[in-house]
C-alpha positions as CSV (number, residue, x, y, z in Angstrom):
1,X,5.2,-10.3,-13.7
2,X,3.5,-10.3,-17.1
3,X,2.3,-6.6,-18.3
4,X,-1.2,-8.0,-18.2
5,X,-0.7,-8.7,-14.2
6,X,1.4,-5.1,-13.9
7,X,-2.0,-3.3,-15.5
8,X,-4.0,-5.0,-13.1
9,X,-1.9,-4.0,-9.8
10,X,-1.6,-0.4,-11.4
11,X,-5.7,-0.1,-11.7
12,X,-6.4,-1.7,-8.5
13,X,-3.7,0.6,-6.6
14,X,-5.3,4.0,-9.0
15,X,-9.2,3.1,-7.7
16,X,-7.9,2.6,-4.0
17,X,-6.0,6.2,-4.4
18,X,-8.8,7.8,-5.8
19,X,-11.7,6.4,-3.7
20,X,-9.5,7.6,-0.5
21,X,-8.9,11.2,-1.9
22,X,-12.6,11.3,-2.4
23,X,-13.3,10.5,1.3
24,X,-10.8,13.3,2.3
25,X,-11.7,15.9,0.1
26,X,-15.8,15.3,1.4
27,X,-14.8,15.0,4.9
28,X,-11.9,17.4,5.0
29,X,-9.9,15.2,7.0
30,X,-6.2,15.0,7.0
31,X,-4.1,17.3,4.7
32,X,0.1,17.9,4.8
33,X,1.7,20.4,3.0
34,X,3.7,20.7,-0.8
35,X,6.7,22.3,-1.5
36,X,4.7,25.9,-1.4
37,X,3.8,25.3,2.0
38,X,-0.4,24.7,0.4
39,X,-1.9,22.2,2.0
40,X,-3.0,20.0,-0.1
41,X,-5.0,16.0,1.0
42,X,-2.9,13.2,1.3
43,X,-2.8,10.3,-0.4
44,X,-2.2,7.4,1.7
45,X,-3.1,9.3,5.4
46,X,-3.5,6.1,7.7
47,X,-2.3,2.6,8.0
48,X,-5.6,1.2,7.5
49,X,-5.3,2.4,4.0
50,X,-1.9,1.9,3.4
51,X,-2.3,-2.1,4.5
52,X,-5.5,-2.0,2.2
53,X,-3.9,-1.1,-1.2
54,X,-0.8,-3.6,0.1
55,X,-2.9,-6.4,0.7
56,X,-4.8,-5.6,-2.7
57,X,-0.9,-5.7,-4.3
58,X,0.0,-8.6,-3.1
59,X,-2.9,-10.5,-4.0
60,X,-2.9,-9.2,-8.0
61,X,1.0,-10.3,-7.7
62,X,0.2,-13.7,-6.4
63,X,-2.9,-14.3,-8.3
64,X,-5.0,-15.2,-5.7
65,X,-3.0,-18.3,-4.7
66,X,-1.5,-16.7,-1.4
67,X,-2.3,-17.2,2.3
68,X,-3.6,-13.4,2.9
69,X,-5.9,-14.6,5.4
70,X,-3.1,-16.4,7.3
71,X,-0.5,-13.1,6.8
72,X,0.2,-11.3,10.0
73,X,1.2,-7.5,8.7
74,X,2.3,-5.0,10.9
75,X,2.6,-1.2,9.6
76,X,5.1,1.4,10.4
77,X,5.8,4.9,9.0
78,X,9.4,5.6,7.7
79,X,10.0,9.1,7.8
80,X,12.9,9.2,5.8
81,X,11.0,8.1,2.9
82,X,7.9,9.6,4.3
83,X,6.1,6.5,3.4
84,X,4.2,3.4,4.8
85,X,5.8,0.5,5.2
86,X,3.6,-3.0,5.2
87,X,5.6,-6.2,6.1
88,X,3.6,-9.5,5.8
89,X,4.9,-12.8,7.8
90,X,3.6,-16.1,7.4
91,X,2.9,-18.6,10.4
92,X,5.6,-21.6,11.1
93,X,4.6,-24.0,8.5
94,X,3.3,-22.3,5.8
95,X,5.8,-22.2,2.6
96,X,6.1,-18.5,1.3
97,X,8.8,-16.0,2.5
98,X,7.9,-12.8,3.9
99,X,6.8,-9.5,2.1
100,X,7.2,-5.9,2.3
101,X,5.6,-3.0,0.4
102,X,6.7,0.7,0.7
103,X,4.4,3.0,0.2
104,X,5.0,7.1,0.0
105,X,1.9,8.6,2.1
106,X,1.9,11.9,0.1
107,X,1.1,10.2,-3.6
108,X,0.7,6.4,-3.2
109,X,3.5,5.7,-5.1
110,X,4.7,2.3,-4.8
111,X,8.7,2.7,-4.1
112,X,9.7,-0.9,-2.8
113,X,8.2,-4.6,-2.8
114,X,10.1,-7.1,-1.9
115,X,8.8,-11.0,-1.9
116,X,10.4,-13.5,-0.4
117,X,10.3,-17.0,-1.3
């Protein structure tokens, strides 16, 4: 991945973060709690946004060129990493490999993806 292509994941992934923090802090919806024990809004809180900013990843990685529409995802929450986790799986047929993006709920940060071929 070129820098160019790694800035453009990296502003995508910061306006999806914000734009959901937003919502929270206007609607007071969900909130979990820091190291203090404050609560304090979440970053990620659903899988409806955590398959949003994955989708928007992998389509900055793969430069528009990928069979999103096609891509059955299925989220799940790891609680060990306390993140989301977003695996992609093409139909029989299609060439590609399979994807999976990590997301921690608290921050957004990205902590794995991993593309198959």
């Amino acid at each position: 991945m070129t820098k160019k292509q790694l800035v453009a994941v990296w502003c995508i992934v910061a306006m999806l973060v914000a734009t959901n923090i937003f919502q929270l802090t206007r609607n007071g919806a969900t909130t979990g709690r820091n190291s203090t024990g404050r609560t304090r809004a979440m970053a990620v809180p659903t899988e409806k946004s955590a398959l949003a900013i994955a989708q928007s990843l992998l389509l900055a990685i793969s430069k528009g060129n990928s069979h999103l529409s096609k891509t059955h995802f299925e989220v799940s929450f790891d609680t060990s990493r306390d993140g989301w986790v977003v695996s992609g799986h093409l139909p029989n047929g299609y060439r590609g490999g399979d994807s999976r993006i990590v997301i921690r709920r608290s921050d957004a940060i990205i902590l794995e993806i991993y593309l198959g071929k």
